[in-house]
N, C-alpha and C positions, 0 to 999 in steps of 0.2 A: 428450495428443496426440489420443487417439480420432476420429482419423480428420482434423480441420481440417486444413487449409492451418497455414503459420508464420504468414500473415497476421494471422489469427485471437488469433493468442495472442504472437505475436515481440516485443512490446515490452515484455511483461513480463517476457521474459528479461534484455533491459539493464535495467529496473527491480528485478530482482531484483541483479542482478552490483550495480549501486550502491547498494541498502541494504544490502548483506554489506559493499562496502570501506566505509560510513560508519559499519556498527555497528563492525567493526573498529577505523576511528580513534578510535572514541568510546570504546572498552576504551582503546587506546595512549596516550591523552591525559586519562585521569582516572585516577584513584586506586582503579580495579576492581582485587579480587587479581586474580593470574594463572587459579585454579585454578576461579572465578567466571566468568571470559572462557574459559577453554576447556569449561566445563559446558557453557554456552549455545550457545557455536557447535556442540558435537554435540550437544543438543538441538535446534537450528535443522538441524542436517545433518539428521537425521534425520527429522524431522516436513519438510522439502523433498523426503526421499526417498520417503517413503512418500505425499505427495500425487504426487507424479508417478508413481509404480508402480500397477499395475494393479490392486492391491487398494485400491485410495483407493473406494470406490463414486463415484458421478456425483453424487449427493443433497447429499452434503457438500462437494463441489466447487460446486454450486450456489447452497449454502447462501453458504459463503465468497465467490464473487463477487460476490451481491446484498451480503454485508455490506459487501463492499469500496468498493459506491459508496457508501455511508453513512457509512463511515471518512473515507472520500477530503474526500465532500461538508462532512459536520460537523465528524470529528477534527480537520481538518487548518487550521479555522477557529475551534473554540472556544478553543481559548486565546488566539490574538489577540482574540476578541469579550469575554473576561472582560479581558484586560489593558485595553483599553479602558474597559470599564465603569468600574476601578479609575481609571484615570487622567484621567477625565471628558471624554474625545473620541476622536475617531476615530484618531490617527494613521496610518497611511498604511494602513488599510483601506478602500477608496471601495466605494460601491454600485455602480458600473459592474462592476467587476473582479469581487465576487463576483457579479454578475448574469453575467458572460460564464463565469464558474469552473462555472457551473450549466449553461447554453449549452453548455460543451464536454465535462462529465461527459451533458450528455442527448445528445449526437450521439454518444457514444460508446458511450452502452448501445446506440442505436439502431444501431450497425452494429454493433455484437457480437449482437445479435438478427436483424439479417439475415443477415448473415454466417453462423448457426450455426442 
């Protein structure tokens, strides 16, 4: 919180609420033990808690958001760019889409730098 507006930071709240209910279905509907799926969710409880607490320092908070556009940008494209490779074409990857995928992670560091 330190101090921002919700604007700042509010949509990562529904983005967090929706990767908790997708890891969740992802425990309910595979073949994880139980004891496995409850490790992880208080592992994840707690390393959520301790970033949002006051003792998280700012540096590591910093750290992680710069990573987060490098997740967002590559994680979330390399495995469709290797299944393609494998499959010898594009399938429904175009270069328009990730050229605008690029477009919309650059306006959005740009307002979270003005913003903050």
């Amino acid at each position: 919180m330190q101090g921002y507006g919700f604007n700042t930071f509010g949509e990562v709240v529904a983005c967090w609420l929706q990767d908790i209910v997708l890891i969740a279905l992802i425990f309910r509907f595979s073949s994880t033990k139980k004891w496995v799926a409850a490790a992880t969710g208080i592992a994840v409880a707690l390393g959520c808690g301790w970033l949002l607490s006051p003792f998280c320092p700012l540096h590591i908070l910093a750290v992680l958001q710069a990573s987060n556009i490098i997740t967002m940008a590559l994680g979330s494209r390399l495995p469709q760019i290797v299944l393609n490779m494998r499959r010898g074409n594009a399938g429904v990857l175009s270069v328009m889409t990730c050229l605008l995928n690029v477009a919309g992670n650059t306006a959005r560091i740009f307002t979270t730098v003005v913003l903050t």
